[in-house]
TITI-332179 format. One record per atom (N, C-alpha, C): residue number from 1; atom name; z, x, y. Coordinates in nm, 3 decimals, always signed. Each point is the difference from the previous one (the first is absolute). Example, Ala and Ser with C-alpha at 12.3 -4.5 7.8 and 13.67 -1.06 7.14 Angstrom:
R/resi/name/c3/c1/c2
R/1/N/+0.780/+1.319/-0.569 $
R/1/CA/+0.000/-0.089/+0.119 $
R/1/C/+0.000/+0.090/+0.120 $
R/2/N/-0.072/-0.035/+0.105 $
R/2/CA/+0.006/+0.082/+0.119 $
R/2/C/+0.073/-0.077/+0.109 $
//
This chain:
R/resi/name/c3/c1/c2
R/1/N/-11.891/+2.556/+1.970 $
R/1/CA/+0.001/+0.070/+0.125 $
R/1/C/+0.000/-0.099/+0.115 $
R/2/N/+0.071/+0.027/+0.088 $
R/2/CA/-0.020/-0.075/+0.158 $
R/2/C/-0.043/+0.072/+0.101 $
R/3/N/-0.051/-0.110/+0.064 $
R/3/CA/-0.077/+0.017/+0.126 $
R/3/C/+0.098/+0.112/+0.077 $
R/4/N/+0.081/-0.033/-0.001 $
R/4/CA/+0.121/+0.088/+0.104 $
R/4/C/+0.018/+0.117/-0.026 $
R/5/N/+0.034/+0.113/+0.008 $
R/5/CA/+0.050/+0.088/-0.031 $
R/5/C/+0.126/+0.026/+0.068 $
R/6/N/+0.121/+0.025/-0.107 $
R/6/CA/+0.137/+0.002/+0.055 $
R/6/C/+0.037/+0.134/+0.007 $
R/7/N/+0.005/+0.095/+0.102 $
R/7/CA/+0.086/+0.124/-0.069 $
R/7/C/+0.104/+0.007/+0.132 $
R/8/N/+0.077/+0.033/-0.052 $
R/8/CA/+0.112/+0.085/+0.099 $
R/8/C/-0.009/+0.046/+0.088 $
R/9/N/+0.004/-0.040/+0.133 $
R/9/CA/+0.001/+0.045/+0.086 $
R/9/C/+0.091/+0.149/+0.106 $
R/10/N/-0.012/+0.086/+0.017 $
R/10/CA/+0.124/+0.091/+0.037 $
R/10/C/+0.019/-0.018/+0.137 $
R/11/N/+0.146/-0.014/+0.035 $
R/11/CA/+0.005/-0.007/+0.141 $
R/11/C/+0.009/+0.114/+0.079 $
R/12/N/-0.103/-0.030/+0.099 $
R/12/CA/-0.027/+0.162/+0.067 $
R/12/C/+0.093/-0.016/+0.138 $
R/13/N/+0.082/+0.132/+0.005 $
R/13/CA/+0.041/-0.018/+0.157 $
R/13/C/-0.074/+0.101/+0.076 $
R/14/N/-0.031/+0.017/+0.131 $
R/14/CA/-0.092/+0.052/+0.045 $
R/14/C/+0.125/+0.073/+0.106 $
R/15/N/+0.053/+0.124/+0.011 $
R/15/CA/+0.096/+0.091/+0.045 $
R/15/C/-0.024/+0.044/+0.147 $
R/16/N/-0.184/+0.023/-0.062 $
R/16/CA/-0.049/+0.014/+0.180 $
R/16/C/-0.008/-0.057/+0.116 $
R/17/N/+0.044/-0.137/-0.028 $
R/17/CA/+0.044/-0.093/+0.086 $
R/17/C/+0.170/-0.011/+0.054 $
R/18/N/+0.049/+0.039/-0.046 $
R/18/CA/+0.162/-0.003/-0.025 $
R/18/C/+0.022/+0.136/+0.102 $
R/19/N/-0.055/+0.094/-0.029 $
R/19/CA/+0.028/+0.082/+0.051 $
R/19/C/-0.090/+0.020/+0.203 $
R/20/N/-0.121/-0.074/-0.048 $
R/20/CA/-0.036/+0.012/+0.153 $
R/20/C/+0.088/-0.116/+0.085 $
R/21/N/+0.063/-0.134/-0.075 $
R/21/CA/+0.081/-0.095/+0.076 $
R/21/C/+0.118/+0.126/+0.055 $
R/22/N/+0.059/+0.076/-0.093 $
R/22/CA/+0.132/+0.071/+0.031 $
R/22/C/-0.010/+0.096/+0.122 $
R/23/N/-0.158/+0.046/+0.002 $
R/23/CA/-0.028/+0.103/+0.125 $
R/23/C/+0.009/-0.068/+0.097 $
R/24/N/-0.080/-0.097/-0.011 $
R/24/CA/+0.016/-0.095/+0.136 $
R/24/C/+0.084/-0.032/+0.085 $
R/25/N/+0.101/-0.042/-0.093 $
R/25/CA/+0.160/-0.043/+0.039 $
R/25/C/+0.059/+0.094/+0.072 $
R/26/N/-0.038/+0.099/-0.077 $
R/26/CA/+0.080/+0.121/-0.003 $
R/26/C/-0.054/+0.074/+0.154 $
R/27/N/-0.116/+0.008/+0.029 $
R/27/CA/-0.052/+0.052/+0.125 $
R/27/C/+0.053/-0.124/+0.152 $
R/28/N/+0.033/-0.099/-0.083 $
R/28/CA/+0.011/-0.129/+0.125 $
R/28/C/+0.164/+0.046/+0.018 $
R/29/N/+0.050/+0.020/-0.095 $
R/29/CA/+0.161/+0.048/-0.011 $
R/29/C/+0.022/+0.114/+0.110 $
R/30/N/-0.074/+0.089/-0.006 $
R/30/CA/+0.034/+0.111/+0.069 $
R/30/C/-0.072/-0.003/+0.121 $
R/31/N/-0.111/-0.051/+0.007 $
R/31/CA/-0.032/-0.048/+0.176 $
R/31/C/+0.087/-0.041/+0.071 $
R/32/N/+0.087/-0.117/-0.078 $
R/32/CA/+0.067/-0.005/+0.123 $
R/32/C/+0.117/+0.066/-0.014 $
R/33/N/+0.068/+0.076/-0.089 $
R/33/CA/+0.064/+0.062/+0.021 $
R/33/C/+0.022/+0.148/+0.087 $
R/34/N/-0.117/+0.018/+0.047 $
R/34/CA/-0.053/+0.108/+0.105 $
R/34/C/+0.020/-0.078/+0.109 $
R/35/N/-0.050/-0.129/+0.015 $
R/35/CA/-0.048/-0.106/+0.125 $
R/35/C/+0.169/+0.011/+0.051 $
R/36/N/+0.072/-0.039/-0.139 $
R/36/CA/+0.141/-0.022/+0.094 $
R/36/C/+0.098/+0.114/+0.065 $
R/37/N/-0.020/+0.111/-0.122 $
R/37/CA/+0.065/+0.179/+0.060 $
R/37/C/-0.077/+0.041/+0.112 $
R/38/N/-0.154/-0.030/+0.056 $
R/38/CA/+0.005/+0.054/+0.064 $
R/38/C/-0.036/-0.090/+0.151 $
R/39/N/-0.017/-0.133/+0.017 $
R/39/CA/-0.020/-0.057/+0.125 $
R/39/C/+0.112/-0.107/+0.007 $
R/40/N/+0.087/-0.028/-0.091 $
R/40/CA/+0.102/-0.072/+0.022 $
R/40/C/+0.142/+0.065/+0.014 $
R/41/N/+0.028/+0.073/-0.088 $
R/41/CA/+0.095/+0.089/+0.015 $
R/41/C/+0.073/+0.069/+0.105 $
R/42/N/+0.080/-0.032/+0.098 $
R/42/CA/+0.045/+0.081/+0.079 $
R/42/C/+0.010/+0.148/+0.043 $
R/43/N/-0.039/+0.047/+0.114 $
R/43/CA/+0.017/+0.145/+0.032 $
R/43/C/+0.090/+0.020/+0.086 $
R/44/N/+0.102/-0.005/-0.007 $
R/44/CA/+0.116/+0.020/+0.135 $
R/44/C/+0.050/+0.122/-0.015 $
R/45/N/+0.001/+0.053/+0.142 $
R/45/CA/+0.021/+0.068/+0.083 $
R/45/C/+0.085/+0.035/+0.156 $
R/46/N/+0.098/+0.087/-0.018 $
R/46/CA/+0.113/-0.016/+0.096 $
R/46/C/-0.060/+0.074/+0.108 $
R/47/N/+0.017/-0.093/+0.112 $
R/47/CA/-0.038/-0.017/+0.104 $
R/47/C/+0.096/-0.030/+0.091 $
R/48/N/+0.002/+0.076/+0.111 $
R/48/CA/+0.072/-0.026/+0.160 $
R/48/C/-0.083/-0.152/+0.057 $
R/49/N/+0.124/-0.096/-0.001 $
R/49/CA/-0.075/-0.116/+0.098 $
R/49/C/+0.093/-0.064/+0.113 $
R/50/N/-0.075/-0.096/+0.080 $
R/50/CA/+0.071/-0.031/+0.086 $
R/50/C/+0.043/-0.160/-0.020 $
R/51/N/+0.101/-0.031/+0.003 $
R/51/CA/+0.021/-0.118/-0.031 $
R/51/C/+0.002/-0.110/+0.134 $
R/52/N/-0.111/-0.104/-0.036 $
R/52/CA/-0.077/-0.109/+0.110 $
R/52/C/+0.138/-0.095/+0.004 $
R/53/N/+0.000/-0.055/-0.120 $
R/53/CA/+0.064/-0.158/+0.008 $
R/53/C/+0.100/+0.016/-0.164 $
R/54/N/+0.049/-0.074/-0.010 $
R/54/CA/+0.090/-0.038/-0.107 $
R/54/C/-0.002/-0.168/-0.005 $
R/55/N/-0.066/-0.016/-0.150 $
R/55/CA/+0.013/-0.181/-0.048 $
R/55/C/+0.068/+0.025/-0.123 $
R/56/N/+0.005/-0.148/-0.007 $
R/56/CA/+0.022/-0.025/-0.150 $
R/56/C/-0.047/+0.051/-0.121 $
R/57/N/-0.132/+0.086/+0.024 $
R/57/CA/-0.055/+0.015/-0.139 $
R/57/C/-0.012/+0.155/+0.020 $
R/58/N/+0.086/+0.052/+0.064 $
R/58/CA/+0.070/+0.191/+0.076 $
R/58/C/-0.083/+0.018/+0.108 $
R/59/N/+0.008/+0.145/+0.030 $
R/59/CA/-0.070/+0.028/+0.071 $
R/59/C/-0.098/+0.043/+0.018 $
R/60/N/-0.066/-0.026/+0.158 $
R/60/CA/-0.173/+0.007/+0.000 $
R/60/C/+0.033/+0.134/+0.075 $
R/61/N/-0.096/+0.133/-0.015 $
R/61/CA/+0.001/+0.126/+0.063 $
R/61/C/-0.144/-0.002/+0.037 $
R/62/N/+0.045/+0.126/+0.063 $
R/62/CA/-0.169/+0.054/+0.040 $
R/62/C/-0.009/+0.173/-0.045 $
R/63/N/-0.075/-0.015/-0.046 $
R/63/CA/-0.063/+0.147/-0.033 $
R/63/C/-0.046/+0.126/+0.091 $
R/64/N/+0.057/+0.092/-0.015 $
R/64/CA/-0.080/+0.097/+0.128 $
R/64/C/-0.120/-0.036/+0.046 $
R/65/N/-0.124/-0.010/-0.117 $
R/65/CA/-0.134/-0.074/-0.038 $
R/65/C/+0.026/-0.110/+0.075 $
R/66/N/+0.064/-0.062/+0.031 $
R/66/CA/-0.026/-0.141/+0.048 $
R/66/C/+0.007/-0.155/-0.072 $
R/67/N/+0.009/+0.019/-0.132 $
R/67/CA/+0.014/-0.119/-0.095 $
R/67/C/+0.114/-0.045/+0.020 $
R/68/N/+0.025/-0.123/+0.005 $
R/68/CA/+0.124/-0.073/-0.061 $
R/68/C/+0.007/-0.017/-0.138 $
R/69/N/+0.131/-0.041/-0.084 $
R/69/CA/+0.008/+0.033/-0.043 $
R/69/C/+0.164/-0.076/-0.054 $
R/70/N/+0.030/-0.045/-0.143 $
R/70/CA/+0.083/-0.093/-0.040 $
R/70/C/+0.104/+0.141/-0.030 $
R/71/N/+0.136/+0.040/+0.019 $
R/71/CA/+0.003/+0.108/-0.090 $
R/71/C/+0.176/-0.054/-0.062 $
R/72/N/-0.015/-0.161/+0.004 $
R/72/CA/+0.134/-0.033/-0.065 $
R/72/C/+0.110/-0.022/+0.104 $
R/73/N/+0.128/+0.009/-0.110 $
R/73/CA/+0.154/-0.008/+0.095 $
R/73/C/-0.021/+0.129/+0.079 $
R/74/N/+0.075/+0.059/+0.105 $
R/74/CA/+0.032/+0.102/+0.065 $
R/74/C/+0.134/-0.032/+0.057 $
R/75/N/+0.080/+0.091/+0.033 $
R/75/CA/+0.094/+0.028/+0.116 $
R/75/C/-0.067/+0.013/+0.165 $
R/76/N/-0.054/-0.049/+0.033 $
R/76/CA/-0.017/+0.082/+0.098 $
R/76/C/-0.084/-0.098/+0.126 $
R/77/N/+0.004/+0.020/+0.127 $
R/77/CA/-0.017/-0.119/+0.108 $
R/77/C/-0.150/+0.051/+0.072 $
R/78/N/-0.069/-0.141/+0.012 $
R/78/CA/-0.154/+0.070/+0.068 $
R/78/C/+0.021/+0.105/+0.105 $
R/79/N/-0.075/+0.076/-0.045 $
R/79/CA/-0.028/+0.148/+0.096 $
R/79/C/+0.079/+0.130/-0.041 $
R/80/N/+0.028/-0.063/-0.118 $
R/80/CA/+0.054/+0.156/-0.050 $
R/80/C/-0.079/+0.082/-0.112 $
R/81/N/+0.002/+0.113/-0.023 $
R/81/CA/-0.108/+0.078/-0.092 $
R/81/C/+0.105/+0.047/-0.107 $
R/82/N/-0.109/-0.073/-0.120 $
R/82/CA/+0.089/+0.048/-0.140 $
R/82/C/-0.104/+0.016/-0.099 $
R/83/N/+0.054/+0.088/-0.111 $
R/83/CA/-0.131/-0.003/-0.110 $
R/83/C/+0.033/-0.103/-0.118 $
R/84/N/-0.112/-0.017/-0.016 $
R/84/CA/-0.032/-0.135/-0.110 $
R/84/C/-0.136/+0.029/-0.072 $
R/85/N/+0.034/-0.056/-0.189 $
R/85/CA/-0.145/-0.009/-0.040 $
R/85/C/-0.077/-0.088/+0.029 $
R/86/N/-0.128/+0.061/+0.030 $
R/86/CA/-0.111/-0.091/+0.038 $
R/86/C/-0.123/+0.025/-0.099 $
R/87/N/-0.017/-0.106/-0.026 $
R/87/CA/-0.161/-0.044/-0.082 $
R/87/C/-0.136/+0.089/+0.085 $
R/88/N/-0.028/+0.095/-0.062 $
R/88/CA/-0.104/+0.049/+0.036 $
R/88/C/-0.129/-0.106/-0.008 $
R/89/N/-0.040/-0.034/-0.105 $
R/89/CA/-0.089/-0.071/-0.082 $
R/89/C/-0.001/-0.151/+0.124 $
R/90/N/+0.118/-0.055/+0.045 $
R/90/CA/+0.017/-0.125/+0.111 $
R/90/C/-0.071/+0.094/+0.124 $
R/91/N/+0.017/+0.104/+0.077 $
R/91/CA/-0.056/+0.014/+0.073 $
R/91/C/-0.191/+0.058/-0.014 $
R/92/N/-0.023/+0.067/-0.101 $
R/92/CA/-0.135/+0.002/-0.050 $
R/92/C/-0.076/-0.171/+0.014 $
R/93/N/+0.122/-0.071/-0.039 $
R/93/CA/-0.084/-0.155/-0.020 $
R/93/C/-0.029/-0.027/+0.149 $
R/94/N/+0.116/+0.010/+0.088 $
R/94/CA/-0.025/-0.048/+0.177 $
R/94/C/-0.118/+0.080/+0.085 $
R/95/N/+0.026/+0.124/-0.078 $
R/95/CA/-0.155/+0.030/+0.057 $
R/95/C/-0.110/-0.028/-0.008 $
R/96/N/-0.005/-0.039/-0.131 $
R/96/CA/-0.110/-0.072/-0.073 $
R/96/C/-0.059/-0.111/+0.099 $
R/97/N/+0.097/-0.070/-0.011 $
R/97/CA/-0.012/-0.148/+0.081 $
R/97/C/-0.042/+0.010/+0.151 $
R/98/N/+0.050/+0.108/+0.075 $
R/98/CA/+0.000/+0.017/+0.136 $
R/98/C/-0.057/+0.152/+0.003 $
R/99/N/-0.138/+0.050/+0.029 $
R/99/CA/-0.043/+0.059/+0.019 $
R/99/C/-0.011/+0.050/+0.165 $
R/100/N/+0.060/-0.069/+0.038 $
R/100/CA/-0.025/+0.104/+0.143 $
R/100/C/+0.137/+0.054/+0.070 $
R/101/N/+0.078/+0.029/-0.127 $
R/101/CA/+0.096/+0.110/+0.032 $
R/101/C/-0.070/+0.102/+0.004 $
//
C-alpha cells in the first residue's frame, strides 16, 4: 500500500457560471442597444425653415423655434422658406445646452 492514494479524478464543469457570464453579456448587449435606438438614433421631422446662409457643408436654416440647423444641399438662396428634415433629438440637445430659451 502507498502513502498516496490515486483515484480518478472527474472533471467537473460548473454551468452556473457559463450561464451567469452569458446574462451578463447579454444584458450589456442590449443596454446599449436601447442606449443607441433610443438617444442616438435620429428623429427627423419635416419642417418649414428659413434658409440663413449656404456653405460648403449645405445649408444652415432656422427653425420657426429658432434653432439653426445643418439641413444639407438645398436649391434655394438665404431668405427663402422651404421644408427640410430636421433632427428633432439636435434641437432637444441645444436646449439642453442653452437654457434660457
Amino acid at each position: 500500500m502507498s502513502a498516496i492514494n490515486f483515484r480518478k479524478m472527474k472533471k467537473s464543469t460548473n454551468y452556473k457560471n457559463h450561464f451567469i457570464v452569458v446574462g451578463i453579456l447579454a444584458a450589456v448587449g442590449l443596454a446599449l442597444l436601447a442606449y443607441l435606438m433610443f438617444y442616438v438614433a435620429p428623429a427627423e421631422v419635416l419642417e418649414t425653415v428659413k434658409v440663413v446662409a449656404i456653405t460648403d457643408s449645405g445649408c444652415i436654416a432656422e427653425t420657426l423655434d429658432g434653432h439653426a440647423v445643418n439641413i444639407g444641399n438645398c436649391n434655394a438662396e438665404p431668405g427663402d422658406f422651404i421644408s427640410a428634415l430636421v433632427d428633432q433629438k439636435v434641437k432637444e440637445r441645444a436646449e439642453l445646452m442653452n437654457p434660457t430659451n
